[in-house]
GUKOLTI-759309 format. One record per residue (C-alpha): residue in three letters; x, y, z; residue number from 1. Coordinates in Angstrom, 1 decimal. Example, Ala and Ser with C-alpha at 12.3 -4.5 7.8 and 13.67 -1.06 7.14 Angstrom:
2
ala; 12.3; -4.5; 7.8; 1
ser; 13.7; -1.1; 7.1; 2
***
This chain:
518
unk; 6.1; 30.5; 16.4; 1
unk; 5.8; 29.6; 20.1; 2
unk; 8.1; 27.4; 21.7; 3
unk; 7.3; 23.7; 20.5; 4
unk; 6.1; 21.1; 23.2; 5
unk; 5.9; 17.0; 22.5; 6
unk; 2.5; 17.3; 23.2; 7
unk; 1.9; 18.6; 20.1; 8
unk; 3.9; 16.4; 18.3; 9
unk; 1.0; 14.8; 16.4; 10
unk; -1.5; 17.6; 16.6; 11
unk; -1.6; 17.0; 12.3; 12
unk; -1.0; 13.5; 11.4; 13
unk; 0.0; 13.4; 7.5; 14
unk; -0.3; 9.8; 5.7; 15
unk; 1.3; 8.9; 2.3; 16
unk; 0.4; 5.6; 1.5; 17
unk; 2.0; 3.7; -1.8; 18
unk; 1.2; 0.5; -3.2; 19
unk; 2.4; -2.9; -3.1; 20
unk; 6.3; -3.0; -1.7; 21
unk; 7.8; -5.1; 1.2; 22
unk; 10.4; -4.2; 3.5; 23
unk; 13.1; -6.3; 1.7; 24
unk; 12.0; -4.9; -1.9; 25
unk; 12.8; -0.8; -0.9; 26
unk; 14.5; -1.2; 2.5; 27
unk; 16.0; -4.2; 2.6; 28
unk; 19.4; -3.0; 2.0; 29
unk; 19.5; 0.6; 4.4; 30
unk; 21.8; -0.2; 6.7; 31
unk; 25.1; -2.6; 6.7; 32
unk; 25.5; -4.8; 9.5; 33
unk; 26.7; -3.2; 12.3; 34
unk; 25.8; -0.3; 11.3; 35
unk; 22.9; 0.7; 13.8; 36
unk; 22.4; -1.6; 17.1; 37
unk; 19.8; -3.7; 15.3; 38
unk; 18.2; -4.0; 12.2; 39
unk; 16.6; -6.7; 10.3; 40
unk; 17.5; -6.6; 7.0; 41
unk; 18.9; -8.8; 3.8; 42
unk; 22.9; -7.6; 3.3; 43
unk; 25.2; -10.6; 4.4; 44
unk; 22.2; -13.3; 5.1; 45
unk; 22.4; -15.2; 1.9; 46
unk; 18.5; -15.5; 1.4; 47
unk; 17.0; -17.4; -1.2; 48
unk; 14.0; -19.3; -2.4; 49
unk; 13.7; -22.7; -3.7; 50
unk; 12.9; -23.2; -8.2; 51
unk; 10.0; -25.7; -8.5; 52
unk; 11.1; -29.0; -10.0; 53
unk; 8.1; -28.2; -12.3; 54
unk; 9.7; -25.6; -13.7; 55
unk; 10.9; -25.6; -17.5; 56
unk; 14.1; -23.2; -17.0; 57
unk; 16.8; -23.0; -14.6; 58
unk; 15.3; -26.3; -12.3; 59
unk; 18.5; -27.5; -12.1; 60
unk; 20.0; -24.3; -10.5; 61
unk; 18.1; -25.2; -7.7; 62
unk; 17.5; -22.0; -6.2; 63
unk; 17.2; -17.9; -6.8; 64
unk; 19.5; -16.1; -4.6; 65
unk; 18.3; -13.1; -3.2; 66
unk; 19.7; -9.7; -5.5; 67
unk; 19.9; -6.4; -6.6; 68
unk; 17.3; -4.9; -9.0; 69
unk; 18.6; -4.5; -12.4; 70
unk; 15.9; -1.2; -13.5; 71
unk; 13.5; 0.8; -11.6; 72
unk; 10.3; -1.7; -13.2; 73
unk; 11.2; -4.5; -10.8; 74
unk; 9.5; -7.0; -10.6; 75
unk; 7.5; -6.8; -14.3; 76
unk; 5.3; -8.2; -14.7; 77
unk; 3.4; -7.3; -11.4; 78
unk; 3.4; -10.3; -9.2; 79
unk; 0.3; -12.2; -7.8; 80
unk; -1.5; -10.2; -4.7; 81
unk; -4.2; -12.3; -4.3; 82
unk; -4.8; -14.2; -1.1; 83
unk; -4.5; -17.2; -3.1; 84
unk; -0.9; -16.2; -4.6; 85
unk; 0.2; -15.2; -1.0; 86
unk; -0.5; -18.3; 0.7; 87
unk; 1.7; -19.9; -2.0; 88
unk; 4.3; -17.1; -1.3; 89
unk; 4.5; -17.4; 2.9; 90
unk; 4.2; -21.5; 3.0; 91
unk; 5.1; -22.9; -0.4; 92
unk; 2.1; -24.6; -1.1; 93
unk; -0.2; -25.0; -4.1; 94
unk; -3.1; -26.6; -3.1; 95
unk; -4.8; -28.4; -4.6; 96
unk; -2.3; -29.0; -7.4; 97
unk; -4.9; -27.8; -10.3; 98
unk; -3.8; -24.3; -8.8; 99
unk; -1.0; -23.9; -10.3; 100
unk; -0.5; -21.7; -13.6; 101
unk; -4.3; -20.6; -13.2; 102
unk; -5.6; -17.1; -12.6; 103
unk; -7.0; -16.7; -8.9; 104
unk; -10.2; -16.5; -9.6; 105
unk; -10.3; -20.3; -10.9; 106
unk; -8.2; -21.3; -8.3; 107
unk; -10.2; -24.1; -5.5; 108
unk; -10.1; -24.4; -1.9; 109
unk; -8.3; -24.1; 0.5; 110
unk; -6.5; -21.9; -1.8; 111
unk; -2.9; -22.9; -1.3; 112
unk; -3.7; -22.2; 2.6; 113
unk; -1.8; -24.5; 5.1; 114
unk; -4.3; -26.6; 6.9; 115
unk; -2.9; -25.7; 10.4; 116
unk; -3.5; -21.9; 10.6; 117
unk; -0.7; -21.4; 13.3; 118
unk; 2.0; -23.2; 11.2; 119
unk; 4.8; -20.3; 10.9; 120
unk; 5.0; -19.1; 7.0; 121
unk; 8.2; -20.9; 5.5; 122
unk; 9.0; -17.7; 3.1; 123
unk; 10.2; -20.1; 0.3; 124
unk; 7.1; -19.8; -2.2; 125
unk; 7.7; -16.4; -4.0; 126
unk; 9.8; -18.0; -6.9; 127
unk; 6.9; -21.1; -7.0; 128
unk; 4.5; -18.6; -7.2; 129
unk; 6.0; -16.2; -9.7; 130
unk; 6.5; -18.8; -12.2; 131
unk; 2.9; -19.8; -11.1; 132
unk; 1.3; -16.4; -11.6; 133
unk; 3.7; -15.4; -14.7; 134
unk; 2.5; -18.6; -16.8; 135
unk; -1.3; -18.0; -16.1; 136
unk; -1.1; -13.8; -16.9; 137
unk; 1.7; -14.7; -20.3; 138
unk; 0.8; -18.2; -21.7; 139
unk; 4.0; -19.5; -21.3; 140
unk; 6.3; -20.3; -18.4; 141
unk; 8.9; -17.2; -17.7; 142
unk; 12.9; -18.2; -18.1; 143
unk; 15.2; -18.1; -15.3; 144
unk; 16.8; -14.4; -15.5; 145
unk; 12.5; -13.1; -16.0; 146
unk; 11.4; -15.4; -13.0; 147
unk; 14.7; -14.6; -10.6; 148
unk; 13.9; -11.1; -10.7; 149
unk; 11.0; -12.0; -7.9; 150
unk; 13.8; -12.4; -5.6; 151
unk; 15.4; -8.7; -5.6; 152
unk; 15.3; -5.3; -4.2; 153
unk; 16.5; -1.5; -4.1; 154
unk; 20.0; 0.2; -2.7; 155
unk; 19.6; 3.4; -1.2; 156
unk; 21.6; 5.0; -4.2; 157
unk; 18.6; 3.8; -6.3; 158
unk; 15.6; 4.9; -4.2; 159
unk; 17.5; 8.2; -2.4; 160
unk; 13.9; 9.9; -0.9; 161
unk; 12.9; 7.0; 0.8; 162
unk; 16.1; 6.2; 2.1; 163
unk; 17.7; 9.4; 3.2; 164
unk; 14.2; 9.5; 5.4; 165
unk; 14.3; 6.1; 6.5; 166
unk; 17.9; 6.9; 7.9; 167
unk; 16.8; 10.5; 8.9; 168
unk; 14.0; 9.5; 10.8; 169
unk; 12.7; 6.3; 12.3; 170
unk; 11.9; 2.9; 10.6; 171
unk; 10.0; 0.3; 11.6; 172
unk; 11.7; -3.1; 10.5; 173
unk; 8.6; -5.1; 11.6; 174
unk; 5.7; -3.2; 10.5; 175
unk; 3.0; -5.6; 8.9; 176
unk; 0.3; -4.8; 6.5; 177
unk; -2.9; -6.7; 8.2; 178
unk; -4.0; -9.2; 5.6; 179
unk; -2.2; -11.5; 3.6; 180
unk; -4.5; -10.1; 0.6; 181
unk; -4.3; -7.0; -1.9; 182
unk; -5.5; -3.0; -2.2; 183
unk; -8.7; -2.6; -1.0; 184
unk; -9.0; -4.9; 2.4; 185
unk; -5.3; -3.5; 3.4; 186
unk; -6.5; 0.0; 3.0; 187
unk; -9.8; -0.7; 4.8; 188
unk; -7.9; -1.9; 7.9; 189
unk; -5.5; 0.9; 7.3; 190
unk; -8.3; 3.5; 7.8; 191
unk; -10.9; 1.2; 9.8; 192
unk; -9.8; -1.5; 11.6; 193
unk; -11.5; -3.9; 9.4; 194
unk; -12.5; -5.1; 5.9; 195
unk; -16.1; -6.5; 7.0; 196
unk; -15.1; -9.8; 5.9; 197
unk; -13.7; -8.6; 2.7; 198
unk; -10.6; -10.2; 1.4; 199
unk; -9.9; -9.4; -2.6; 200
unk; -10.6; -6.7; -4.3; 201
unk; -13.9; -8.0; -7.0; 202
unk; -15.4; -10.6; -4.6; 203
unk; -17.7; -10.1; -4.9; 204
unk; -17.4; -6.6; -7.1; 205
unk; -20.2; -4.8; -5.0; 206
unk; -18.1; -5.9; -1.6; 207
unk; -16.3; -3.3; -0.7; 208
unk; -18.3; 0.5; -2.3; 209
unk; -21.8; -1.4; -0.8; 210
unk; -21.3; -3.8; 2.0; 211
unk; -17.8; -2.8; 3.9; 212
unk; -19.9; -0.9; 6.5; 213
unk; -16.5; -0.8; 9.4; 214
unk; -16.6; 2.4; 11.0; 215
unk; -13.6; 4.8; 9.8; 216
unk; -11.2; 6.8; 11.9; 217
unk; -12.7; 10.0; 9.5; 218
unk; -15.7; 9.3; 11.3; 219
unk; -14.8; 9.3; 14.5; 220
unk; -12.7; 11.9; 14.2; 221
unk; -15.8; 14.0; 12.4; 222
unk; -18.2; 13.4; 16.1; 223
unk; -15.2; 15.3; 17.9; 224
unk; -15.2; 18.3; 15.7; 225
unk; -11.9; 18.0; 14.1; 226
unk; -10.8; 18.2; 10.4; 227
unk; -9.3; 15.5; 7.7; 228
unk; -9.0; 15.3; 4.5; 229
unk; -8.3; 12.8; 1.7; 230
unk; -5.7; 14.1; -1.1; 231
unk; -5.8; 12.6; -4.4; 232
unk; -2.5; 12.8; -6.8; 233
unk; -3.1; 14.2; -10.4; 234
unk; -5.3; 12.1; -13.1; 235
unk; -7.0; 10.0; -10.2; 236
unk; -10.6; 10.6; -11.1; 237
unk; -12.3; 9.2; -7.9; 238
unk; -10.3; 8.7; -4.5; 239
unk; -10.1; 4.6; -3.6; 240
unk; -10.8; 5.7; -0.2; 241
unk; -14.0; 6.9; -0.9; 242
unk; -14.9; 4.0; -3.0; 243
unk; -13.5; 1.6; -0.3; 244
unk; -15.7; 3.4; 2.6; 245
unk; -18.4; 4.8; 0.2; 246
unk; -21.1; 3.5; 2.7; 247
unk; -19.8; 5.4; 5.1; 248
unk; -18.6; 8.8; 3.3; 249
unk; -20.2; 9.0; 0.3; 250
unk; -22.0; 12.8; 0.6; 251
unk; -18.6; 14.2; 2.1; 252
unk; -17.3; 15.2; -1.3; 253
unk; -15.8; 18.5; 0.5; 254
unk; -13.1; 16.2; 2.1; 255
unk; -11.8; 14.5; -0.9; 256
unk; -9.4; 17.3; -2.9; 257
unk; -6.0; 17.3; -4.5; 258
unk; -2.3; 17.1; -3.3; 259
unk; -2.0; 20.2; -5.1; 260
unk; -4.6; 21.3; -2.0; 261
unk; -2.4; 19.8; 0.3; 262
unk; 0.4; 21.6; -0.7; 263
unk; -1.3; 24.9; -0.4; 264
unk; -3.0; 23.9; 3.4; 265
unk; 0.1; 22.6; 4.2; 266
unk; 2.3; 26.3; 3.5; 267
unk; -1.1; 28.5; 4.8; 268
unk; -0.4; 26.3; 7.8; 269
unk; -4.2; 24.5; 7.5; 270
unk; -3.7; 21.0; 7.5; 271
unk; -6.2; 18.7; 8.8; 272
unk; -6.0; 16.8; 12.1; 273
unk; -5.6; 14.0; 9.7; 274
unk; -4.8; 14.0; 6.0; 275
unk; -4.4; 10.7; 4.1; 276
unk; -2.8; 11.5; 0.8; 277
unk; -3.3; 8.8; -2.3; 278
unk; -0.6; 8.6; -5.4; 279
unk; -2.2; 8.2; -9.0; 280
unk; -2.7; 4.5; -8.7; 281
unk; -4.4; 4.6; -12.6; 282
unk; -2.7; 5.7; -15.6; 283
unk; 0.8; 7.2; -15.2; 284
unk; 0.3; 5.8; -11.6; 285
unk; 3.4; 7.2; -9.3; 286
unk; 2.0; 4.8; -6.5; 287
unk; 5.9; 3.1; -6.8; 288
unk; 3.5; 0.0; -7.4; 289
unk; 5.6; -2.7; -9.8; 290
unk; 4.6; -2.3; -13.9; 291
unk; 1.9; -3.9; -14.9; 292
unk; 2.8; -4.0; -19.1; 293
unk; 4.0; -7.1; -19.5; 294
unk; 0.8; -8.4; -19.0; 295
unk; 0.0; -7.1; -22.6; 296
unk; 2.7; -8.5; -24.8; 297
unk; 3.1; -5.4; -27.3; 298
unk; 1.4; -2.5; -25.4; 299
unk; 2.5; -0.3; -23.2; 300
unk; 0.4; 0.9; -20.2; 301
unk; 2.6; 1.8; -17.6; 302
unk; 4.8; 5.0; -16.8; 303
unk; 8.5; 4.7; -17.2; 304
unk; 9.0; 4.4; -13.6; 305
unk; 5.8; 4.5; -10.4; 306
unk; 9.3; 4.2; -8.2; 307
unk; 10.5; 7.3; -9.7; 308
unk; 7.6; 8.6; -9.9; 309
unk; 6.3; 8.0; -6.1; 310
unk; 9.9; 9.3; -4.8; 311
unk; 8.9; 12.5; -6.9; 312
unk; 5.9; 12.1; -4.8; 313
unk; 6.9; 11.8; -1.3; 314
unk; 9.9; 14.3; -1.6; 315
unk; 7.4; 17.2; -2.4; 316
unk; 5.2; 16.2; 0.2; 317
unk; 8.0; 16.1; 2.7; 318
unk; 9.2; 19.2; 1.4; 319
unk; 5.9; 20.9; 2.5; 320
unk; 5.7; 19.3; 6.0; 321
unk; 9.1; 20.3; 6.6; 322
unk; 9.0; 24.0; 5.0; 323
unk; 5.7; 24.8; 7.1; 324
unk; 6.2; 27.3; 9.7; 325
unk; 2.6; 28.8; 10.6; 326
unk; 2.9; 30.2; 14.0; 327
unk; -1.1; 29.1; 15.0; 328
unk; -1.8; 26.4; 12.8; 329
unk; -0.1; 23.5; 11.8; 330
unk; 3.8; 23.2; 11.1; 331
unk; 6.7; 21.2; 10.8; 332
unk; 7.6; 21.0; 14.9; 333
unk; 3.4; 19.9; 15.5; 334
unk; 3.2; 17.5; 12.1; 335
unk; 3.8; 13.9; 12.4; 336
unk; 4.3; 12.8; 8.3; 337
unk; 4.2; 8.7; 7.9; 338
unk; 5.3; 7.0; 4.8; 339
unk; 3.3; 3.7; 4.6; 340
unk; 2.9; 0.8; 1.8; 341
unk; -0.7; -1.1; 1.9; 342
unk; 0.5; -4.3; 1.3; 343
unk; 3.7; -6.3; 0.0; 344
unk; 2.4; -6.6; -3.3; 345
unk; 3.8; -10.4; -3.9; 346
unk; 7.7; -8.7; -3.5; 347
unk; 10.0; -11.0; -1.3; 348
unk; 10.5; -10.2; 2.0; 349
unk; 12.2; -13.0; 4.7; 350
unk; 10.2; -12.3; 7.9; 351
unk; 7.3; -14.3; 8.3; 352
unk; 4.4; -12.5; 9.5; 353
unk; 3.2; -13.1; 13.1; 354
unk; -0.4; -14.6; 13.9; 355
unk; -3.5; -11.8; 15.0; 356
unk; -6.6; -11.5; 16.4; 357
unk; -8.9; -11.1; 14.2; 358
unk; -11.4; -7.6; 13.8; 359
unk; -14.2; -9.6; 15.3; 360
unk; -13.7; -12.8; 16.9; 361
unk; -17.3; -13.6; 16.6; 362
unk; -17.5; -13.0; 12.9; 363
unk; -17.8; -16.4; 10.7; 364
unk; -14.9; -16.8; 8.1; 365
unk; -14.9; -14.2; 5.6; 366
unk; -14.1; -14.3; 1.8; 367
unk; -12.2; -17.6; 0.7; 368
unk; -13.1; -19.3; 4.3; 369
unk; -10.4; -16.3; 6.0; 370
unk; -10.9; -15.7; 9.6; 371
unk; -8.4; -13.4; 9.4; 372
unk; -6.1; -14.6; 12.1; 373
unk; -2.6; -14.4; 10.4; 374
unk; -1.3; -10.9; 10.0; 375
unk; -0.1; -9.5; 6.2; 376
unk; 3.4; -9.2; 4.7; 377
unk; 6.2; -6.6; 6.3; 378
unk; 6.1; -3.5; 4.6; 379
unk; 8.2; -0.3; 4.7; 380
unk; 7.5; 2.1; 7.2; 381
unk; 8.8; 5.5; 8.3; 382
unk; 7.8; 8.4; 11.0; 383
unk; 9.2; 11.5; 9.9; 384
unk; 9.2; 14.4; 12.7; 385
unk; 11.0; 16.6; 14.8; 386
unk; 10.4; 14.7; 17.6; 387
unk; 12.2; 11.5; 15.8; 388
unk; 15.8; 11.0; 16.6; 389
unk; 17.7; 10.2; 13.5; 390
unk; 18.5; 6.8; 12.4; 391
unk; 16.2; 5.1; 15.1; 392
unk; 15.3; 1.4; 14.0; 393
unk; 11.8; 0.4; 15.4; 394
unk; 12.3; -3.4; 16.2; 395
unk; 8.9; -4.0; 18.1; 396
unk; 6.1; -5.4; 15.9; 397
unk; 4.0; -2.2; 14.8; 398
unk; 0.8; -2.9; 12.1; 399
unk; -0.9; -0.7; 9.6; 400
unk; -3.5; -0.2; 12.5; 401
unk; -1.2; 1.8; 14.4; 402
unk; -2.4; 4.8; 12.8; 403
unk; -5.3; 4.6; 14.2; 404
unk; -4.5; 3.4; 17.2; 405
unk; -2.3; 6.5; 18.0; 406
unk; -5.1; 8.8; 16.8; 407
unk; -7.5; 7.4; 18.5; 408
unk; -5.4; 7.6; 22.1; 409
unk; -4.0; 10.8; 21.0; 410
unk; -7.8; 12.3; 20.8; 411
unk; -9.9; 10.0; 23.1; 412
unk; -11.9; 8.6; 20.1; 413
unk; -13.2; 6.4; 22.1; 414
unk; -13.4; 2.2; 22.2; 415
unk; -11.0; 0.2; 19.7; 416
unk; -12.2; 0.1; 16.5; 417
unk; -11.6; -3.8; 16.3; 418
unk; -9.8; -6.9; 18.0; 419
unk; -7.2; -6.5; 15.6; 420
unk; -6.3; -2.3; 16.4; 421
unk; -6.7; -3.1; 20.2; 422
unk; -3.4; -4.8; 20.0; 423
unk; -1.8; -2.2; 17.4; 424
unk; 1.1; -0.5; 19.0; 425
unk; 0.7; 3.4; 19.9; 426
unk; 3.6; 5.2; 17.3; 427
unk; 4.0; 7.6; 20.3; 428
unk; 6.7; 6.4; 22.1; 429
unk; 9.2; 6.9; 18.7; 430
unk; 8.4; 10.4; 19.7; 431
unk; 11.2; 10.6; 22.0; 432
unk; 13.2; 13.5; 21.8; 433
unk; 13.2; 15.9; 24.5; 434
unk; 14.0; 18.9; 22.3; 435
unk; 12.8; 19.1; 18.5; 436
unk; 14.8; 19.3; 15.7; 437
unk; 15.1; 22.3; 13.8; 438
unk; 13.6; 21.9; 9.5; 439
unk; 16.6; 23.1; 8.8; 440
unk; 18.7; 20.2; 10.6; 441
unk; 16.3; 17.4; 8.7; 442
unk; 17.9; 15.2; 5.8; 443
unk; 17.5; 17.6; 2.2; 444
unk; 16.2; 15.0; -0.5; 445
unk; 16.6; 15.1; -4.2; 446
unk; 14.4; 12.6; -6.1; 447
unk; 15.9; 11.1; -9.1; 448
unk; 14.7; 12.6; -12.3; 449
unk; 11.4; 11.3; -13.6; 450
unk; 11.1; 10.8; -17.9; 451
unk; 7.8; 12.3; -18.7; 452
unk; 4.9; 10.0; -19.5; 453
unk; 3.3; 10.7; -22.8; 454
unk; -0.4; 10.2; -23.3; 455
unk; 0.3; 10.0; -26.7; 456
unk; 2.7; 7.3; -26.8; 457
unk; 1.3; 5.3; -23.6; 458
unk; -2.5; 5.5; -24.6; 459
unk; -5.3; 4.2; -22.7; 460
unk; -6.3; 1.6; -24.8; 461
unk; -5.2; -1.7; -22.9; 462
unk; -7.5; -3.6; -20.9; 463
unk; -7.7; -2.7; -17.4; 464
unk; -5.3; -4.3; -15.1; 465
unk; -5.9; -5.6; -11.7; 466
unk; -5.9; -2.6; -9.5; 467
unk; -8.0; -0.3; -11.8; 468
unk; -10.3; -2.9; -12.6; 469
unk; -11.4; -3.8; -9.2; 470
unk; -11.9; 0.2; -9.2; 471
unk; -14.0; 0.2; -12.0; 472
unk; -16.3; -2.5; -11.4; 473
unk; -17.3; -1.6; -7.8; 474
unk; -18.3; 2.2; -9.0; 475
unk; -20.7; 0.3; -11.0; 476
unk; -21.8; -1.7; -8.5; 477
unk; -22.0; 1.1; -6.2; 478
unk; -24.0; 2.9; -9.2; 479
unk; -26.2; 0.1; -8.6; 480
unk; -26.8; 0.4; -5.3; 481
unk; -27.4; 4.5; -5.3; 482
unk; -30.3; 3.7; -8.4; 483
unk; -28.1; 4.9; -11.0; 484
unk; -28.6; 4.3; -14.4; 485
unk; -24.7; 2.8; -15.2; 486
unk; -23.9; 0.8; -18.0; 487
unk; -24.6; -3.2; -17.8; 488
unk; -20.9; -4.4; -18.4; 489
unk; -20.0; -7.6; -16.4; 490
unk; -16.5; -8.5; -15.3; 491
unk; -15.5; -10.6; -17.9; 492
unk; -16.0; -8.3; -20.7; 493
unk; -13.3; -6.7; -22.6; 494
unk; -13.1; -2.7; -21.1; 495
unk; -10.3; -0.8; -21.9; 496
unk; -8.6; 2.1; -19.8; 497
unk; -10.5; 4.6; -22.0; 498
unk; -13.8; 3.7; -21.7; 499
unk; -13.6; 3.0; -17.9; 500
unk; -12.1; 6.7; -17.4; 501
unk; -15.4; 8.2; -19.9; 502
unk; -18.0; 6.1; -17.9; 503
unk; -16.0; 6.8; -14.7; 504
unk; -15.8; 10.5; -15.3; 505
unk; -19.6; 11.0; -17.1; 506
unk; -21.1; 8.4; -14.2; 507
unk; -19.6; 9.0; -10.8; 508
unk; -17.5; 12.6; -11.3; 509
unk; -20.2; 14.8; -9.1; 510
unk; -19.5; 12.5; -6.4; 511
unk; -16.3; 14.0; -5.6; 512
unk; -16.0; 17.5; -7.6; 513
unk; -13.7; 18.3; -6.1; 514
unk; -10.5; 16.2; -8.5; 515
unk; -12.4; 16.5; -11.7; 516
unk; -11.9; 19.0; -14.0; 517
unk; -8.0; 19.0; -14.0; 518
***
């Protein structure tokens, strides 16, 4: 291998992108005070949230101090991740009142939105809008110990992977997802700079397969002749980048394979300029998104752990960045491999998010009157290279944009995707070592063991939750779109997880060949 230069520190960028955490929830907890020159975290600062007087247990303890998960399901049931249950989650407010202990989609304007969109998110509303969320999804208001658990998080000792990286790499304690919304417009940004308006994941269910036409970084990337590729975990089906951006990439089904692929390209030394690896985010999922099963009173539908299951995850994908040693192609010293979350997921975290510009400043409001001018939630982040120093801290502000920022500067792509990239920061400069460091100095990791998921015990026959279903329901839309002959089911019917995988498989398989058939 020839001698390794910084300017090829990011000749491969690698992304692994899980679901729904914020910084508080997994990192929180990574450092003790003192510990490193700065870091913004929760040991020692006696953080809390306020209990609604409305609510029927535990009103009189007045609030929920911040904790320590109890299991590696926390918080079950999944939170709300909605733009309307995050609004209630960064300023306290349910507004109007009929909001409260309704699903989203019957919630009215200005959907618990503060009326001055510059007002600085309070932080005090995830217990208000736990309780909320948890009485519309169960029937019945949640107790104390079932609604407190909103206001925890992870120790290293409990999530080792993402920790022993965090500390043997850098972190960014103030990276911020872009909109204070779910899955599909966080990933849209991630990858493009913009959600075209676009703020939840079903409205309307044709949005985001049919009408989110923002130009991706694949693209641009494509027009200068170099390679990327999207990497789909076991049992996903169809890749929900390709269904985000299908009217952009739909006909490049030779760029969406499996992380067993990446694995192999990654020892043969044949990584992409840019890969973007997905977890399972269906059945099983290992996306470390929180459980979704006690939505169902009585079935199960969720893996033991997807925290276990998504360390599992990242350790063997850092274990194949850091094991790569091709002499001409890519490698561990020319590899930049960043660990990234979409979006907060409704988890607590204590910073408030800072106001942005939005992707077009011209654009009218989008979805739910947005003008998306407020950033998302703090989520974890972590660069892992050679070219990191250990335990570095990121303080500046850094966005899930960045990515693209930095590859478009590190490859002259061209003009800013967006208002909102232009003012990304570049993940360069965290590059700062003037001599690598050796694989073999880099932290070993050893994921905690993961209990097997069996089919036969966890079947798919529960209706689809959330995440899946906003899946589902835009392939038929896109189905639509394309002419084909799908099946005329509507949102509000009852689906379960079986059918939707058939009709998924049977409609929309040839559309990327290559993850079927495993």
């Amino acid at each position: 291998m020839a001698h390794p230069s910084r300017d090829n520190a990011m000749d491969h960028v690698v992304v692994v992108m899980f679901e729904n955490r914020s910084f508080d929830n997994l990192l929180g907890r990574l450092y003790q005070p003192g510990e490193v020159e700065s870091f913004e975290g929760v040991i020692g600062r006696g953080f809390s949230n306020p209990i609604p007087g409305w609510a029927e247990h535990g009103a009189d303890r007045g609030v929920v101090p911040y904790g320590v998960a109890t299991n590696m399901d926390t918080p079950n049931p999944d939170p709300g991740e909605e733009y309307q249950h995050v609004n209630t989650q960064l300023f306290g407010l349910i507004d109007p009142p009929g909001n409260r202990c309704i699903p989203p989609e019957q919630m009215a304007a200005p959907y618990n939105a503060p009326g001055d969109p510059r007002r600085t998110p309070t932080m005090d509303g995830f217990v208000t809008d736990y309780i909320s969320a948890f009485t519309a999804e169960i029937g019945r208001q949640p107790t104390y110990d079932e609604y407190a658990q909103i206001m925890t998080g992870y120790t290293p000792e409990q999530m080792p992977v993402t920790s022993a990286l965090a500390r043997g790499f850098a972190t960014f304690d103030h990276w911020f997802c872009e909109v204070p919304s779910q899955t599909f417009t966080n990933r849209s940004f991630f990858n493009a700079g913009s959600a075209s308006g676009f703020v939840t994941n079903m409205i309307p269910t044709d949005a985001f397969p049919v009408h989110n036409t923002a130009e991706t970084i694949f693209e641009r990337l494509e027009a200068q002749g170099l390679s990327w590729r999207v990497y789909c975990d076991h049992d996903s089906i169809v890749p929900f980048t390709g269904v985000i951006h299908a009217s952009r990439l739909l006909g490049r089904a030779s760029n969406f394979v499996t992380t067993e692929q990446f694995l192999e390209d990654a020892a043969k030394g044949e990584l992409p300029t840019y890969s973007f690896i997905e977890p399972n985010m269906l059945h099983g999922h290992n996306d470390m998104h929180p459980a979704c099963n006690a939505l169902f009173p009585g079935m199960a539908a969720d893996p033991p752990s997807s925290l276990l299951g998504g360390e599992a995850l990242l350790a063997k994908v850092y274990n194949a960045v850091r094991s790569s040693s091709s002499a001409g192609g890519s490698n561990a010293f020319n590899t930049l491999l960043m660990v990234n979350f979409d979006e907060h997921g409704g988890c607590f975290d204590h910073v408030p998010p800072p106001p942005a510009p939005p992707a077009d400043p011209a654009a009218p409001p989008g979805e739910r009157g947005f003008t998306f001018d407020r950033s998302g939630v703090r989520v974890p982040a972590i660069a892992i290279s050679a070219w990191a120093p250990e335990r570095t801290v990121v303080n500046s502000e850094y966005r899930n944009t960045s990515v693209i920022r930095t590859l478009r500067e590190r490859w002259s792509l061209g003009a800013p995707f967006s208002g909102r990239e232009a003012i990304a920061r570049d993940i360069t400069p965290v590059l700062s070592l003037e001599d690598p460091r050796p694989p073999e100095e880099w932290p070993d990791v050893s994921p905690r063991p993961v209990p097997a998921f069996d089919v036969a015990v966890v079947p798919m026959d529960t209706p689809l939750s959330a995440l899946p279903r906003g899946l589902f329901f835009g392939l038929l839309a896109l189905g639509k779109e394309l002419g084909q002959p799908v099946p005329d089911i509507k949102p509000e019917d009852d689906i379960k997880g079986a059918e939707a995988v058939s009709i998924i498989r049977d409609e929309f398989g040839h559309m990327f060949p290559g993850l079927q058939g495993r």
